[in-house]
N, C-alpha and C positions, 0 to 999 in steps of 0.2 A: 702925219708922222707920229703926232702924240696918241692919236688914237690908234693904230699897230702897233705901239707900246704899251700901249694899256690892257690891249686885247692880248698879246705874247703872255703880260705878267700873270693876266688874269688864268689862260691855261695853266702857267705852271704851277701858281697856286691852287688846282684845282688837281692837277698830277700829285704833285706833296699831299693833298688831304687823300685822294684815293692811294697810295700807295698804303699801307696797313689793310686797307680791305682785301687787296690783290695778293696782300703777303698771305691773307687768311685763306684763300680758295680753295674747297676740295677738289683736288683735281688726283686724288690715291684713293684704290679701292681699301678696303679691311686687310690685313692680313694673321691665317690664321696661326698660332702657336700649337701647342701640346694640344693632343687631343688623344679621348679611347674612350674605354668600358672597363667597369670593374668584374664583370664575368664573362666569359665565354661562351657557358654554355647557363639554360635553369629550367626549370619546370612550370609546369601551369600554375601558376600564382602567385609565384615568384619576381623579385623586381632587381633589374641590372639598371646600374644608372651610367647614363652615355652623357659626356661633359666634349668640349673642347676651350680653348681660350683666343681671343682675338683682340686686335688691337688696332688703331684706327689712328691716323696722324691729326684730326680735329675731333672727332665726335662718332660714335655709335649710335647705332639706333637703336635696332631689333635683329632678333635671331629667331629663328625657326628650325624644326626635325623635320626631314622627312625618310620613308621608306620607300623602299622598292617594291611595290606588291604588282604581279601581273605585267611586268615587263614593263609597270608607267609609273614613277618617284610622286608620292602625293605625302603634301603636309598633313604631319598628326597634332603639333605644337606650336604657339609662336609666341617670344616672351619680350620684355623691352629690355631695352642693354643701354649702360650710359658710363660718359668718360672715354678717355681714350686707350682703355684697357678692361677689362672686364670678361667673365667665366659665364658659359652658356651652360646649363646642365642639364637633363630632362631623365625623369625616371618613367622606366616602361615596365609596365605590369603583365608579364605573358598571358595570354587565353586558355583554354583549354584546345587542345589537338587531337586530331584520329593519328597522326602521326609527326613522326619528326620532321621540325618547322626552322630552317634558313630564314633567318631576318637581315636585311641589308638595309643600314643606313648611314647617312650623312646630314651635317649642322651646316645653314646655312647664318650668314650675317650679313648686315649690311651699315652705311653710313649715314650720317643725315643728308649726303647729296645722293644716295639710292645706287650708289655703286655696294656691290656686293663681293664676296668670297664661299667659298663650301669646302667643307674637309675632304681628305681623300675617305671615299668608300671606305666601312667595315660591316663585319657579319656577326652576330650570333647564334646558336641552336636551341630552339626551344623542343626540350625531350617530350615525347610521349610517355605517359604516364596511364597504364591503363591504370583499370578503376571495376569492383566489383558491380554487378547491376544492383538494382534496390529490392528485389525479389526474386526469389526463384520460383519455380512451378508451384502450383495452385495458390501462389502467392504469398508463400511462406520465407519470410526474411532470411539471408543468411546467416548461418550460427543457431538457428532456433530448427525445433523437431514439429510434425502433426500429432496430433492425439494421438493414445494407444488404441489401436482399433478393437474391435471385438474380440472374445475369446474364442481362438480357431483353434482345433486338434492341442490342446495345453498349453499356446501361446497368445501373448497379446504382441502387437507390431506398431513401431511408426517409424518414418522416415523422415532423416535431418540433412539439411542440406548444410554444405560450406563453403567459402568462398576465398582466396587468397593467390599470394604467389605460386603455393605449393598446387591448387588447383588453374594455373595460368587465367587464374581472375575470372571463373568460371563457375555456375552451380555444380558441387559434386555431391552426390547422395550415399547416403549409406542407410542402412536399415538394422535398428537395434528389435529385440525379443526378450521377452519376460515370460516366466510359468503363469498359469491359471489356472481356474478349475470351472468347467462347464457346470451352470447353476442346473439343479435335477428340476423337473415340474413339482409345484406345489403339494401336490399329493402322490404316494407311488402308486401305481397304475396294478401291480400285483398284490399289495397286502391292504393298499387301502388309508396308510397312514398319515394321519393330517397333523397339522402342527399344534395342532389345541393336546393332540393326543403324545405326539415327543415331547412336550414342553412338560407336562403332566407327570413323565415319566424321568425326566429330567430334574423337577422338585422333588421327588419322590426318593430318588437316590440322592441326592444331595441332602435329604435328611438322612438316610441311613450313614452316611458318611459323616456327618456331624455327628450320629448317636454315636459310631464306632472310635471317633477319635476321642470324644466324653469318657467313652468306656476304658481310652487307654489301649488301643488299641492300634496295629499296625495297616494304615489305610494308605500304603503307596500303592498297590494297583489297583484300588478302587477309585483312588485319587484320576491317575491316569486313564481310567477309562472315563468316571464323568468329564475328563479337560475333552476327551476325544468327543464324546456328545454333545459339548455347546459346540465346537467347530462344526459339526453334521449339521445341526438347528441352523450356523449361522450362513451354513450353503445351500440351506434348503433343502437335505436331505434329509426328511424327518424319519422315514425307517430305517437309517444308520443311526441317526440319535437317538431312536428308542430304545434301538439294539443294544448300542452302548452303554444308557441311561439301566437298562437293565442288567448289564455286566456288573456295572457300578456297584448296583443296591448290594447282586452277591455277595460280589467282592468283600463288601464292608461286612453282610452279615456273616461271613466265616472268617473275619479278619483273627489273625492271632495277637495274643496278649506281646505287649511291648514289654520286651527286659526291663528287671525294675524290681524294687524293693531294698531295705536299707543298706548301705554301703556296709558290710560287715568286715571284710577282707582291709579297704579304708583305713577301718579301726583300729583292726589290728594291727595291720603295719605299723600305723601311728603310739602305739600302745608301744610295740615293741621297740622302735625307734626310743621313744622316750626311755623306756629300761635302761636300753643300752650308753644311753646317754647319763645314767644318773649312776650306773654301775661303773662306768671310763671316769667319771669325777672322781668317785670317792674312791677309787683306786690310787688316782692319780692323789691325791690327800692321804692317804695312809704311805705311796712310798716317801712322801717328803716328813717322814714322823722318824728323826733317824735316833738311836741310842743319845746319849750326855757325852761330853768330853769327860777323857779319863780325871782333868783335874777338876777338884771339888771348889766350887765357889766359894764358897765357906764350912764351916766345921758345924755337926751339930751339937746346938746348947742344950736341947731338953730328953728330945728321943727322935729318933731316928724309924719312920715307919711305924708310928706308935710304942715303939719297943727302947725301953733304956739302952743307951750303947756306952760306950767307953769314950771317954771324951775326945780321943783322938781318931774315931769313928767319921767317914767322909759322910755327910747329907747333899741332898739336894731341894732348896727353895724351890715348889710349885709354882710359878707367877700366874697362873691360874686359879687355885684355892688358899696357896698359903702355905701348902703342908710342906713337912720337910722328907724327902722320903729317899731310899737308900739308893744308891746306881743301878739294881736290877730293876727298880722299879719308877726311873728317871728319862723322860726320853725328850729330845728336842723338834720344835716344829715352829718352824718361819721364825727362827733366832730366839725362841723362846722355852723357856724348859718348863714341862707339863708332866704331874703324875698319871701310871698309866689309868688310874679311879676316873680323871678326867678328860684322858684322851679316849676312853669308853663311851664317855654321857656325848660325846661330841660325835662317834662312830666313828673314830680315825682307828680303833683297833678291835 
């Protein structure tokens, strides 16, 4: 009897110590909360990041991505997760595409008893994005031209390719043109003329035209015909530049004298100008020379224009020399009264 009582107590103390483990048992799978993507759609190289969030009544473990490729869900990711709440997030970096690309995925999770959840399905589009090639024909990069090719019928040519949306991402050509001039053979085949021989002829006038400008002389179109002879020399047509080289020389040796000699006309003007300018002054000084007020300043005490007068005879003080002289011959000029002896010496009259 005491031993079945020993044996009873000892289970239920053995019930009481496991009860807290039993409390603990994962017996709930994960379950998932909020979940998405931050974009819809992106381009090849572009990154959308896919998150969801999960929560566990003991303990998480890990999480994993997977897609949909080829009708079979294969993992791309798998990260550890801990606590009993915790954010899965995984950034995907798009590929490059021939064309527009459906991405289907889903987050999975699980617990530390290996019970699991996954989010519902979502998709994104990854656009195609053409893209010019890296050369066009004969291997000339887009944006850049070939050489100008040879000189054909007065033109030189090359052709430039380009690439863009305007060309739907495509080599397009076009072909630019320039003037030239077909180089002559080194000597001409009818007179004979070699370059030791225009060159010669070409010095030759180029002194005459230095002598004729020395001389003062009018050397524009001997000027323009030696420019027209280096250009011949430098096409390598030397019996157009000797041609010319000899127009030149003419040219200079009957050039005409350049207008010239002293400015005499100049002068004159200048001469006259000045006249008239010294004639307008002392006009302008003789009208302001006007008669004396009829009243006398004073009386005069000795003589009056050299001449005795009666003492009650009007004068006028010269403030110019001093003298005393009579009203006819008293005249005022810039507030002061001058006899006309010295409005003479001054040229006012």
């Amino acid at each position: 009897m005491m031993a079945l009582r020993n044996a009873l107590l000892a289970i239920a103390v053995l019930a009481i110590l496991a009860a807290p483990a039993l409390a603990q048992a994962d017996v709930y799978p994960p379950v998932a909360g909020d979940y998405g993507q931050d974009k819809s759609t992106i381009l090849p190289g572009e990154t959308v990041k896919l998150y969801a969030y999960f929560t566990d009544d003991v303990q998480l473990s890990k999480t994993w991505l997977q897609f949909l490729k080829d009708g079979t869900w294969t993992t791309a990711e798998m990260h550890d997760l801990s606590g009993t709440g915790s954010w899965a997030i995984f950034n995907y970096t798009a590929p490059a595409v021939s064309s527009n690309l459906s991405v289907s995925w889903t987050i999975y999770a699980n617990d530390t008893s290996g019970r699991y959840i996954a989010t519902a399905q979502k998709t994104f589009v990854v656009f195609f994005k053409p893209s010019c090639p890296s050369s066009c024909p004969g291997g000339i990069n887009p944006g850049q031209c070939t050489d100008w090719s040879e000189c054909d019928e007065g033109l030189h040519y090359k052709i430039c390719y380009s690439c863009g949306e305007g060309t739907n991402f495509s080599c397009a050509q076009s072909t630019e043109n320039r003037t030239c001039n077909v180089a002559p053979p080194p000597a001409n085949e009818t007179t004979g003329t070699t370059a030791s021989q225009a060159l010669a002829a070409i010095n030759d006038a180029k002194g005459a035209v230095d002598a004729a400008k020395a001389a003062g002389k009018d050397t524009a179109e001997a000027d323009s015909a030696l420019s027209a002879a280096y250009d011949y020399y430098d096409e390598n047509n030397f019996e157009a530049a000797k041609s010319s080289a000899d127009e030149a020389a003419s040219a200079a040796s009957s050039a005409a004298e350049l207008p010239g000699g002293f400015p005499w006309l100049w002068v004159i003007g200048v001469i006259i100008a000045a006249a008239s300018a010294t004639y307008l002054y002392f006009h302008y000084q003789k009208r302001m020379v006007k008669k004396v007020r009829t009243e006398p300043e004073e009386k005069a005490k000795r003589n009056v224009c050299g001449i005795d007068q009666e003492p009650l005879t009007y004068g006028y003080k010269c403030d110019e020399c001093g003298k005393t002289v009579c009203f006819k011959h008293a005249r005022t000029f810039k507030d002061k009264i001058y006899c006309t002896e010295c409005l003479k010496k001054k040229g006012l009259m």
